[in-house]
ZANU-24770 format. One record per residue: residue in three letters; x, y, z of N, C-alpha, C, CB in turn. Coordinates in steps of 0.05 Angstrom, whole numbers, plus 5000, padded with zeros to 4 digits. Glycine has a CB too. Layout:
BEGIN
(pt 'ALA'; (X; Y; Z); (X; Y; Z); (X; Y; Z); (X; Y; Z))
...
REM end
This chain:
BEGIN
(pt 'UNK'; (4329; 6813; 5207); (4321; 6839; 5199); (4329; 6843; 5170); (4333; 6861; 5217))
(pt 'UNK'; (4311; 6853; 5151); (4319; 6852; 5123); (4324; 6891; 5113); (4291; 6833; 5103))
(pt 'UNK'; (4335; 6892; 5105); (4337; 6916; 5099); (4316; 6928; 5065); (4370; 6919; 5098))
(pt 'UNK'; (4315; 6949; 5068); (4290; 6949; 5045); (4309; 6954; 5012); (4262; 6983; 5054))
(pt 'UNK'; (4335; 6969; 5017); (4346; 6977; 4994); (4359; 6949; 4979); (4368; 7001; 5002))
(pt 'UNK'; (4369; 6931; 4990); (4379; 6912; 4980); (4372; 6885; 4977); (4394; 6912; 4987))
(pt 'UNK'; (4348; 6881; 4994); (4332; 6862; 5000); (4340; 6833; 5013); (4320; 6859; 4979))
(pt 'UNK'; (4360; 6836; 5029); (4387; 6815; 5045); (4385; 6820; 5072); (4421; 6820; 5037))
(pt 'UNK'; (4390; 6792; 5088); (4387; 6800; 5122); (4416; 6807; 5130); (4375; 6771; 5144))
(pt 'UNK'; (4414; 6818; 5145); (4442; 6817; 5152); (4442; 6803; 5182); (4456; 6849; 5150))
(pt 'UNK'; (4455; 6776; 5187); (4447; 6754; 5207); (4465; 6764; 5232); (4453; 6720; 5196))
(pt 'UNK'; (4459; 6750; 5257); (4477; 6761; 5277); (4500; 6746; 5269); (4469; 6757; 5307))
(pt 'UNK'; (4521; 6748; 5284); (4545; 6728; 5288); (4550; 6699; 5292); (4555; 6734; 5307))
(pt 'UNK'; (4531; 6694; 5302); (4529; 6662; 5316); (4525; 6656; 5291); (4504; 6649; 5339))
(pt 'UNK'; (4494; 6664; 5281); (4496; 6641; 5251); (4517; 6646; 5226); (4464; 6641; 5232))
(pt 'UNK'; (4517; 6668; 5231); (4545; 6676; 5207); (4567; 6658; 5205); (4562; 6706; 5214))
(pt 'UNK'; (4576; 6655; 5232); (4597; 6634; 5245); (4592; 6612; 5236); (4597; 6631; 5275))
(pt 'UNK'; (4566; 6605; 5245); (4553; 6569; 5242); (4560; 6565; 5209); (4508; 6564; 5249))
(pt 'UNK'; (4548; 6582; 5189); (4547; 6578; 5157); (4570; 6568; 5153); (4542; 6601; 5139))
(pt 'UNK'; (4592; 6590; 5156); (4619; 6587; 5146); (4635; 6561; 5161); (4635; 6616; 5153))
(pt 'UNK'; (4632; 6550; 5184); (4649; 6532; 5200); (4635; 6510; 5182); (4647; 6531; 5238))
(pt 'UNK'; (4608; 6511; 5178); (4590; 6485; 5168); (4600; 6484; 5143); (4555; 6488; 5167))
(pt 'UNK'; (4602; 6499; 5125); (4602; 6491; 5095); (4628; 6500; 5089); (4580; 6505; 5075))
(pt 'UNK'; (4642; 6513; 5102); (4674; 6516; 5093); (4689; 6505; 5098); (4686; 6533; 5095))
(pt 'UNK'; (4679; 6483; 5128); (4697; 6459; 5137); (4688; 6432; 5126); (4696; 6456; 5168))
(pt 'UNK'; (4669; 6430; 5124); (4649; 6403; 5123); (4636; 6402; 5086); (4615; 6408; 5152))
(pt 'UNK'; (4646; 6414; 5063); (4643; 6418; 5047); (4662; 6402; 5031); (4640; 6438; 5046))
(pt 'UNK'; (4657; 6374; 5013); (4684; 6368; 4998); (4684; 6372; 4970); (4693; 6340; 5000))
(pt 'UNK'; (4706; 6377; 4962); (4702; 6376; 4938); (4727; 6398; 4929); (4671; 6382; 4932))
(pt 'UNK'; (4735; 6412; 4956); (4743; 6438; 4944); (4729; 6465; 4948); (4743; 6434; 4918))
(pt 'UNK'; (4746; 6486; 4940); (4719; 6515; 4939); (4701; 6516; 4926); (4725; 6539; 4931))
(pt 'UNK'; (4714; 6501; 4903); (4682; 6514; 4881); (4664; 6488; 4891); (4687; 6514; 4833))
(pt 'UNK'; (4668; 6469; 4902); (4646; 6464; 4922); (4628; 6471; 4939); (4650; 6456; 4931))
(pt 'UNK'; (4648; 6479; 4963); (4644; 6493; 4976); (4625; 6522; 4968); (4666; 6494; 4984))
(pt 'UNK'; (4626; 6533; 4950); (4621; 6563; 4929); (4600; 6551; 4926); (4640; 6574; 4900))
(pt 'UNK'; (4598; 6534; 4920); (4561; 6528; 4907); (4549; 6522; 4926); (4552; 6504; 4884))
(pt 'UNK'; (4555; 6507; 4943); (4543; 6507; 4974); (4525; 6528; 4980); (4566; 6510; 4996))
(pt 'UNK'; (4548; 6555; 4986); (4546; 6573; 4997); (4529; 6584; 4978); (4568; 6584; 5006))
(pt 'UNK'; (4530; 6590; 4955); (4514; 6602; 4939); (4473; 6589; 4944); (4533; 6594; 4905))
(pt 'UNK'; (4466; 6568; 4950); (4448; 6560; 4952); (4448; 6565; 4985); (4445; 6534; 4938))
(pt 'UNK'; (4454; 6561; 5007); (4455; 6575; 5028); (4459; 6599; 5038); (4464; 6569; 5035))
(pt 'UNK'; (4468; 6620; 5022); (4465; 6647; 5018); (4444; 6662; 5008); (4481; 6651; 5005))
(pt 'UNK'; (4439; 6653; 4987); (4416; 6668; 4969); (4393; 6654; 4974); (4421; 6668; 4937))
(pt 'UNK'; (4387; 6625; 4966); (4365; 6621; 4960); (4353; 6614; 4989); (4364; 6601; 4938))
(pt 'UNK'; (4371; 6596; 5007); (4364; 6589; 5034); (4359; 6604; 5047); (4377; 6577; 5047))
(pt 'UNK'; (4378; 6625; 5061); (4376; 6645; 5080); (4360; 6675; 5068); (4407; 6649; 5091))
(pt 'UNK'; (4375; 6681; 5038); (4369; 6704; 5038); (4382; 6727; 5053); (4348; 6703; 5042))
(pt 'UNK'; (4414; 6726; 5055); (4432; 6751; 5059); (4443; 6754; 5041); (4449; 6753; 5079))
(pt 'UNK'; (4444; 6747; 5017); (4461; 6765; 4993); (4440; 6756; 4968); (4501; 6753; 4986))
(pt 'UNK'; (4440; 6781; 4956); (4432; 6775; 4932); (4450; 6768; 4914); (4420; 6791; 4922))
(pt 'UNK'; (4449; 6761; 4881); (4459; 6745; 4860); (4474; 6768; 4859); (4442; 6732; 4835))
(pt 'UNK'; (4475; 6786; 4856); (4500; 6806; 4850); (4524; 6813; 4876); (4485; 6838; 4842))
(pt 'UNK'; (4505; 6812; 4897); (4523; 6814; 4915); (4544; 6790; 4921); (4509; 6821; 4935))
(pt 'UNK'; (4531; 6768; 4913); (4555; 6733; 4920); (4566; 6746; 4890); (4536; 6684; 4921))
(pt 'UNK'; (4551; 6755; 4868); (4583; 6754; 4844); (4604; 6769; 4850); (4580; 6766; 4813))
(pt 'UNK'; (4596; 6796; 4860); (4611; 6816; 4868); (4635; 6800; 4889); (4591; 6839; 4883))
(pt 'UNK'; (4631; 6785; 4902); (4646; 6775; 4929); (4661; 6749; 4906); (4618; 6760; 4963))
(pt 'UNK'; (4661; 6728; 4896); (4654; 6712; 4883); (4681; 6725; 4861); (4620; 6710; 4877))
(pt 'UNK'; (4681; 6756; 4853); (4694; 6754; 4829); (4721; 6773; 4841); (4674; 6768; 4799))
(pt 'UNK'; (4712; 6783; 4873); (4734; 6802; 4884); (4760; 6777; 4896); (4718; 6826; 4914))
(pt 'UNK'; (4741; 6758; 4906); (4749; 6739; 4917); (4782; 6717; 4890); (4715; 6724; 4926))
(pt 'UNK'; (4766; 6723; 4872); (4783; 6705; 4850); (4803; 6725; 4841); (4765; 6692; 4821))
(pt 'UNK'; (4791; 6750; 4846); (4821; 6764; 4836); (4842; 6783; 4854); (4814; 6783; 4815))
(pt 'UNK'; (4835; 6762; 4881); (4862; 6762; 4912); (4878; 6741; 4895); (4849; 6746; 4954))
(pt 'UNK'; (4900; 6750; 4913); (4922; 6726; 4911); (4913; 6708; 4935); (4958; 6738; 4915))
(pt 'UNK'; (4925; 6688; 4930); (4918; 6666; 4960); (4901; 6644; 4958); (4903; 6680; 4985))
(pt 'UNK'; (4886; 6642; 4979); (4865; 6627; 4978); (4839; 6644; 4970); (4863; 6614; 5003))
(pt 'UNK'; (4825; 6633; 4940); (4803; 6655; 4950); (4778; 6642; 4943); (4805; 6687; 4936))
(pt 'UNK'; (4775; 6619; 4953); (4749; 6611; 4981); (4749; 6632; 5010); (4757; 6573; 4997))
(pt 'UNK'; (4773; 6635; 5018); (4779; 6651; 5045); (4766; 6679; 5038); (4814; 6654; 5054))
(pt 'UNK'; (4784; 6683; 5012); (4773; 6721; 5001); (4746; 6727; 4998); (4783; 6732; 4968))
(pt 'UNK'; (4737; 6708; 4988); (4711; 6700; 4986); (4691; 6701; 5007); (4713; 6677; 4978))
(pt 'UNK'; (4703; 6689; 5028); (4689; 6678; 5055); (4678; 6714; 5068); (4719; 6657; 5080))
(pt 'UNK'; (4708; 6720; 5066); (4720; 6748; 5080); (4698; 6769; 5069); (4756; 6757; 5070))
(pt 'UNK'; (4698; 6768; 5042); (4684; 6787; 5037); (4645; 6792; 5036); (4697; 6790; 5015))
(pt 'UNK'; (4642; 6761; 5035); (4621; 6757; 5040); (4608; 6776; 5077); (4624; 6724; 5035))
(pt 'UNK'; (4628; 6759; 5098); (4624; 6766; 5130); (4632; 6798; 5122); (4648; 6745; 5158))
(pt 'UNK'; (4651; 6816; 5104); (4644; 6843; 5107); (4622; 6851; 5097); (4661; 6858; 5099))
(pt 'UNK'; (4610; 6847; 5074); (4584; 6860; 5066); (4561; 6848; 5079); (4580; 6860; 5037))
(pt 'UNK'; (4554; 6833; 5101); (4537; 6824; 5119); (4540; 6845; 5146); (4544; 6792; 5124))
(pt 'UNK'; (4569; 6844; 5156); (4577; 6848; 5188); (4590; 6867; 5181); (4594; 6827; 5207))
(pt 'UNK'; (4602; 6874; 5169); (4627; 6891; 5172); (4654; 6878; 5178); (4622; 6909; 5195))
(pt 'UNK'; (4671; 6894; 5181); (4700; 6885; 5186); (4694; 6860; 5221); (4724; 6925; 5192))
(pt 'UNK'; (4681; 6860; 5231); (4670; 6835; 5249); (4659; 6817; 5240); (4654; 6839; 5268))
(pt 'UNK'; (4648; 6821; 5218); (4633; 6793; 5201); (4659; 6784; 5182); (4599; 6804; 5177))
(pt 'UNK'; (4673; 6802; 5175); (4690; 6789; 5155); (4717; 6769; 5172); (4703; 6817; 5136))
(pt 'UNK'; (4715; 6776; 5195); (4733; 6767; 5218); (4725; 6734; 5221); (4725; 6786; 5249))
(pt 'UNK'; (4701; 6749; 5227); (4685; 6717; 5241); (4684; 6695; 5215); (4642; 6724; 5254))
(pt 'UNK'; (4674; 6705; 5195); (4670; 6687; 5163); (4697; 6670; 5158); (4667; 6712; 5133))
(pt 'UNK'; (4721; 6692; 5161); (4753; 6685; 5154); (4752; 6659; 5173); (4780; 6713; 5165))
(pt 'UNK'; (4754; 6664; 5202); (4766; 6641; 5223); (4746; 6611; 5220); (4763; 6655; 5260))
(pt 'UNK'; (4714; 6631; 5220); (4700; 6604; 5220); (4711; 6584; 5193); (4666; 6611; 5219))
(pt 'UNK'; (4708; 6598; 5172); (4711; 6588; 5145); (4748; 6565; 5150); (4712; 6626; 5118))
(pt 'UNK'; (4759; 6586; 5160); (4785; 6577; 5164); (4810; 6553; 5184); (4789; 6599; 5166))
(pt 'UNK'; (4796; 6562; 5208); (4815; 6551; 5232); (4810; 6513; 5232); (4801; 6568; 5267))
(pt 'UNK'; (4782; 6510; 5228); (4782; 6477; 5236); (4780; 6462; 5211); (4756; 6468; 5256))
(pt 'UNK'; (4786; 6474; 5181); (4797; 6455; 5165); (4824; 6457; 5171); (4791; 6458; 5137))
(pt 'UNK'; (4845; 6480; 5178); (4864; 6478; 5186); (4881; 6464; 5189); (4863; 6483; 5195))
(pt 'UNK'; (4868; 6458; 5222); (4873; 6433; 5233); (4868; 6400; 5228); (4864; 6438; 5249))
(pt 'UNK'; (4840; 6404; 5215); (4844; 6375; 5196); (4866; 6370; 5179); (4822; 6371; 5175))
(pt 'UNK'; (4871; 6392; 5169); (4892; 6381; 5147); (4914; 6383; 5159); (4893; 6395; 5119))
(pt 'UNK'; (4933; 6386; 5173); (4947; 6381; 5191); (4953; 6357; 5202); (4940; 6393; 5205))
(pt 'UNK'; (4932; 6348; 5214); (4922; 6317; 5224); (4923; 6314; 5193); (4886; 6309; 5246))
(pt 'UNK'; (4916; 6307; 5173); (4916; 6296; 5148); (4942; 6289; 5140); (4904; 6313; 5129))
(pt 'UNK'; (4961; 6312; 5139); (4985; 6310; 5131); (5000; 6290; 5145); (4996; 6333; 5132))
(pt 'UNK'; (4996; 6294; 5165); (5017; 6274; 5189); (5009; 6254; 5178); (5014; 6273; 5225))
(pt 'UNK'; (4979; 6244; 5171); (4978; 6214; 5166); (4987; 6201; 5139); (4952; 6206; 5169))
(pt 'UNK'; (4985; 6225; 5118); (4991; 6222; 5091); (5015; 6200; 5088); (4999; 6250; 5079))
(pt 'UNK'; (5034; 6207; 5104); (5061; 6189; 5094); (5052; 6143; 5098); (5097; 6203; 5126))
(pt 'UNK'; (5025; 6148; 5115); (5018; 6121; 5113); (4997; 6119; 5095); (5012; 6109; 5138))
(pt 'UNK'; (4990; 6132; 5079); (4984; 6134; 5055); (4979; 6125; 5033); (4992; 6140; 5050))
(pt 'UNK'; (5011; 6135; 5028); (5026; 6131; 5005); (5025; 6107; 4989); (5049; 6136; 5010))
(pt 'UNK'; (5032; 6087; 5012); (5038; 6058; 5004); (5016; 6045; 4995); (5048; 6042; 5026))
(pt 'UNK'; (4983; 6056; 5006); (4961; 6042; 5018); (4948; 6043; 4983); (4943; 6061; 5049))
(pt 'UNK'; (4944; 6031; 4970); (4933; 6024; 4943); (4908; 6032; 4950); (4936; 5993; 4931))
(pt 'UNK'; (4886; 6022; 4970); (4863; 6030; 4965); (4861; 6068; 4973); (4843; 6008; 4983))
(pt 'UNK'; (4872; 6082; 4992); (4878; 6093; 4997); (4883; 6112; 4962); (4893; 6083; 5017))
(pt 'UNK'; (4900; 6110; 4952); (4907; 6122; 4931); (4888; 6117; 4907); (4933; 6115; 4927))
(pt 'UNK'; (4868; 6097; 4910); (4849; 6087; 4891); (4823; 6108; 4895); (4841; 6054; 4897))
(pt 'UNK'; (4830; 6113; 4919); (4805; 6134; 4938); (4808; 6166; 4933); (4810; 6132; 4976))
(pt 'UNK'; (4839; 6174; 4926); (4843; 6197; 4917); (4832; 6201; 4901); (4862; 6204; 4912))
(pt 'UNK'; (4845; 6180; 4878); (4846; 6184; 4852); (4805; 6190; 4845); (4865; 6151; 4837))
(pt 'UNK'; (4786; 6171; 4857); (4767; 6178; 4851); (4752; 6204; 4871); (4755; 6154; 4850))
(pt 'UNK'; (4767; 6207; 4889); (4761; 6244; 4895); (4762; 6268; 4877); (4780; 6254; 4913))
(pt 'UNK'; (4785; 6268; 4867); (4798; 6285; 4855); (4779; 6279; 4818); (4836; 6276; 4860))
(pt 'UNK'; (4763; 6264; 4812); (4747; 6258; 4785); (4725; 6272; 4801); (4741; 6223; 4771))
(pt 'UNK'; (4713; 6266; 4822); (4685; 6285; 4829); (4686; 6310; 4831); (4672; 6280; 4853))
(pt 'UNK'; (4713; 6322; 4840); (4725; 6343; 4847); (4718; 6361; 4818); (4757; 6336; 4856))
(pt 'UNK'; (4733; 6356; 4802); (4728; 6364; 4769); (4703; 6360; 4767); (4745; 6347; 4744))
(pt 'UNK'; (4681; 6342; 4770); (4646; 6345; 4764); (4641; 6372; 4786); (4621; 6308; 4777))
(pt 'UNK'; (4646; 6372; 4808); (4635; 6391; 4823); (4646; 6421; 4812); (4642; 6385; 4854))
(pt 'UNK'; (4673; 6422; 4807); (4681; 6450; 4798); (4661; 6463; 4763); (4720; 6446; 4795))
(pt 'UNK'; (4655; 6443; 4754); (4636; 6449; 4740); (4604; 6457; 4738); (4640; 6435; 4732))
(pt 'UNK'; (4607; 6436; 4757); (4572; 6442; 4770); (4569; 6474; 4784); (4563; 6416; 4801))
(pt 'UNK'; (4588; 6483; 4786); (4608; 6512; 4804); (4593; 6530; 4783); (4654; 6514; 4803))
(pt 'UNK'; (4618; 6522; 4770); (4613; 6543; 4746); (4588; 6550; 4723); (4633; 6536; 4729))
(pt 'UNK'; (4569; 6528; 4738); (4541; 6530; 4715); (4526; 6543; 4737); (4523; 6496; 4699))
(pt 'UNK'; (4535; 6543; 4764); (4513; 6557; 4781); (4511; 6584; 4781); (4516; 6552; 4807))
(pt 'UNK'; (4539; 6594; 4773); (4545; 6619; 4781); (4546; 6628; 4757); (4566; 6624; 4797))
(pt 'UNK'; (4548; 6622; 4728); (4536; 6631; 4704); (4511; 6634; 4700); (4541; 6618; 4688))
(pt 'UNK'; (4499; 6615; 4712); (4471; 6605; 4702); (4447; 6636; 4704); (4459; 6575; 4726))
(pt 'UNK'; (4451; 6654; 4722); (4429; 6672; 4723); (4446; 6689; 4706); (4416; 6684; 4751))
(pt 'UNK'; (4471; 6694; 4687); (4472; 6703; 4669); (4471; 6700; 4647); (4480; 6709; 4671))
(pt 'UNK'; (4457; 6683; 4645); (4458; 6654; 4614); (4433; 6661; 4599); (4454; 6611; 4625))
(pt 'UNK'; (4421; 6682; 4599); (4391; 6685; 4579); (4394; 6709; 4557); (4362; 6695; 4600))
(pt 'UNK'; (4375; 6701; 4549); (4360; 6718; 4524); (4393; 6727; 4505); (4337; 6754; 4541))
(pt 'UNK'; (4394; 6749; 4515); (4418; 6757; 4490); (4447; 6755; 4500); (4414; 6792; 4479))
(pt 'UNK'; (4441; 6762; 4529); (4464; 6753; 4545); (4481; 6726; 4542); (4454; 6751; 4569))
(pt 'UNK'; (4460; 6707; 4528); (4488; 6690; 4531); (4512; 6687; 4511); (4480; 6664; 4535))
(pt 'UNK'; (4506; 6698; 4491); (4533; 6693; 4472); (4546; 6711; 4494); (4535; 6706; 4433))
(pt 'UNK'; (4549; 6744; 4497); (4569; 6753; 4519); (4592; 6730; 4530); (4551; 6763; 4544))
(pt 'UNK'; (4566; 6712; 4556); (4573; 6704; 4569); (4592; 6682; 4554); (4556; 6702; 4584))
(pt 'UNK'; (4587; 6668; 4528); (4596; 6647; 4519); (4633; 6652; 4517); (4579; 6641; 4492))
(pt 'UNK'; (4621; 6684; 4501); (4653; 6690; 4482); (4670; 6693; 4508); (4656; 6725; 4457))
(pt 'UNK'; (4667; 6714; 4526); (4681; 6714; 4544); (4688; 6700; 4566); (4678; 6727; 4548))
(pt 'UNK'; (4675; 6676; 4566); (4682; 6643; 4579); (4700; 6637; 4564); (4659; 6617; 4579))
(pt 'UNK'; (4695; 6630; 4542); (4715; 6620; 4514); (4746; 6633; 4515); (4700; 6633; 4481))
(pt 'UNK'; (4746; 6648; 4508); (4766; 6673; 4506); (4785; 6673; 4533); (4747; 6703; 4504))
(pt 'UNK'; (4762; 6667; 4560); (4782; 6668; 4583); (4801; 6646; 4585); (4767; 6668; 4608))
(pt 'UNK'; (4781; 6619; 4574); (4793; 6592; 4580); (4816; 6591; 4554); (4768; 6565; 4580))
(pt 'UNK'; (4811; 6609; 4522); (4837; 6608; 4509); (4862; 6618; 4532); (4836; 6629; 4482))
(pt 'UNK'; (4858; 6639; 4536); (4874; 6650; 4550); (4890; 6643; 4565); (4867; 6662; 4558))
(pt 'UNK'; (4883; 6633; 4583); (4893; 6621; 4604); (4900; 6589; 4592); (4871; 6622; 4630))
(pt 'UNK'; (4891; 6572; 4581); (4902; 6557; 4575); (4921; 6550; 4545); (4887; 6547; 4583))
(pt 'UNK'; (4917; 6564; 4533); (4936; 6561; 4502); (4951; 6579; 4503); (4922; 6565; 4474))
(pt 'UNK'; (4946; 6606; 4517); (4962; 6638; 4515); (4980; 6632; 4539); (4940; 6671; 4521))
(pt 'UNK'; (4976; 6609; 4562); (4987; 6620; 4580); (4995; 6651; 4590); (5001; 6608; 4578))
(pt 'UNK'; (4973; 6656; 4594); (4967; 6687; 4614); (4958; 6673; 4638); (4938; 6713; 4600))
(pt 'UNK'; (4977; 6687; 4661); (4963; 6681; 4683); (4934; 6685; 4697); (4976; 6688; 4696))
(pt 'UNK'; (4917; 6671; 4711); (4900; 6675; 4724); (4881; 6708; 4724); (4914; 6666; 4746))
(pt 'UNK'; (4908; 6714; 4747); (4904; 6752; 4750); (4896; 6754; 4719); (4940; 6775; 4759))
(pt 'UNK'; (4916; 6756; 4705); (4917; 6773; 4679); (4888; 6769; 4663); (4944; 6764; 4658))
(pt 'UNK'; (4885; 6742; 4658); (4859; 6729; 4647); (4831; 6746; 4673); (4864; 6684; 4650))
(pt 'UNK'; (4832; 6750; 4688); (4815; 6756; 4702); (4809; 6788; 4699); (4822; 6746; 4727))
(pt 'UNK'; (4834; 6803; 4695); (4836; 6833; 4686); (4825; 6840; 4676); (4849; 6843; 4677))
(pt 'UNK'; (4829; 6831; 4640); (4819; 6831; 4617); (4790; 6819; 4612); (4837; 6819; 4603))
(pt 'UNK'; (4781; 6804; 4635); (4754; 6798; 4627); (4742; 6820; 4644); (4743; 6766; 4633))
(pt 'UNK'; (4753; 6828; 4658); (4733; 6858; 4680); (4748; 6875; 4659); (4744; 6868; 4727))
(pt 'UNK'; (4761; 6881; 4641); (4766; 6914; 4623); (4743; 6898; 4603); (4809; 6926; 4603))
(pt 'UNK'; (4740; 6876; 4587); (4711; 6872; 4572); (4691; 6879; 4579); (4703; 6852; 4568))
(pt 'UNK'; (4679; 6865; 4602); (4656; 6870; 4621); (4656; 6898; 4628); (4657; 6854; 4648))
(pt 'UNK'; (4669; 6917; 4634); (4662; 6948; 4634); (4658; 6960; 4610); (4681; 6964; 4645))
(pt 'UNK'; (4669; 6944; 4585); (4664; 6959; 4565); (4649; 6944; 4545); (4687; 6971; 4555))
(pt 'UNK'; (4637; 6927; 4559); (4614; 6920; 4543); (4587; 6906; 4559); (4624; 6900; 4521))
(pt 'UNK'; (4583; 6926; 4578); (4564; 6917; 4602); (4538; 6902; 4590); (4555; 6945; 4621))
(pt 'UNK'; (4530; 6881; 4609); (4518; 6861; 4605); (4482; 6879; 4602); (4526; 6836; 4632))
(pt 'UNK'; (4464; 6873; 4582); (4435; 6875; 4593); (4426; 6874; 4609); (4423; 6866; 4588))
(pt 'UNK'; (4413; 6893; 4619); (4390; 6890; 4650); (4369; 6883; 4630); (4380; 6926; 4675))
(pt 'UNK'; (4345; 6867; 4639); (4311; 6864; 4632); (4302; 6879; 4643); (4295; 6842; 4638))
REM end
């Protein structure tokens, strides 16, 4: 069922469940993997959130403390379900990587020793950095036109001084780019 004001389904439970267990367990790379996943299974696949609604989730989500793929997850299943969708999103998204990594850990200590094993990290963790980028051009990318994009440039720029030469934390860098963004709101077409 699509609603007419926002133009997003809002799905029953089962598949809500299915999305999040599928791409929040079975997703590697990380969140911002995972995040782009979901972002092309959200919007363009299914059609329950529009581009403002995953930023909205997307930017509430980065500025929780914690995990926020989970905040993310959470807030996505509330603006679908409600406080039952955000339930279901959290556990599905949550409980059976859990437990993999659990089982992971226990095995980690045979590991350690294992050269190919650590040869295997090491080239996880290089795709890991391609995918968190590929992240970040997805979820820029429908704000990247016409005049909009210097905006978007300086205050990419500015965030990544920040956080990395200013050492300002995360939060703080994330503050200051939402006190910019209100006070220098982006172009509608």
């Amino acid at each position: 069922m699509t609603t007419s004001d926002d133009h997003t389904a809002h799905p029953r439970l089962a598949p809500l469940a299915w999305v999040f267990a599928r791409y929040g367990n079975f997703t590697l790379g990380g969140g911002s993997a995972t995040t782009a996943v979901l972002h092309h299974e959200l919007i363009s696949k299914r059609r329950w959130l529009t581009q403002d609604r995953f930023a909205l989730c997307f930017a509430l989500g980065r500025l929780t403390p914690g995990t926020n793929l989970l905040a993310f997850c959470t807030g996505v299943g509330w603006l679908l379900r409600g406080a039952t969708g955000a339930v279901v999103a959290l556990m599905a998204a949550s409980v059976p990587c859990t437990v993999m990594v659990i089982v992971l850990t226990a095995l980690f200590s045979q590991w350690q020793e294992n050269q190919f094993a650590q040869s295997a990290i090491h080239g996880a963790i290089a795709a890991a950095v391609a995918i968190t980028v590929k992240t970040v051009w997805t979820i820029a990318k429908p704000h990247f036109k016409g005049r909009e994009r210097i905006r978007v440039v300086i205050v990419g720029a500015t965030a990544f001084v920040l956080y990395v030469f200013a050492g300002l934390s995360a939060i703080e860098v994330l503050l200051i780019a939402a006190t910019v963004g209100a006070l220098w709101p982006a172009e509608h077409s």
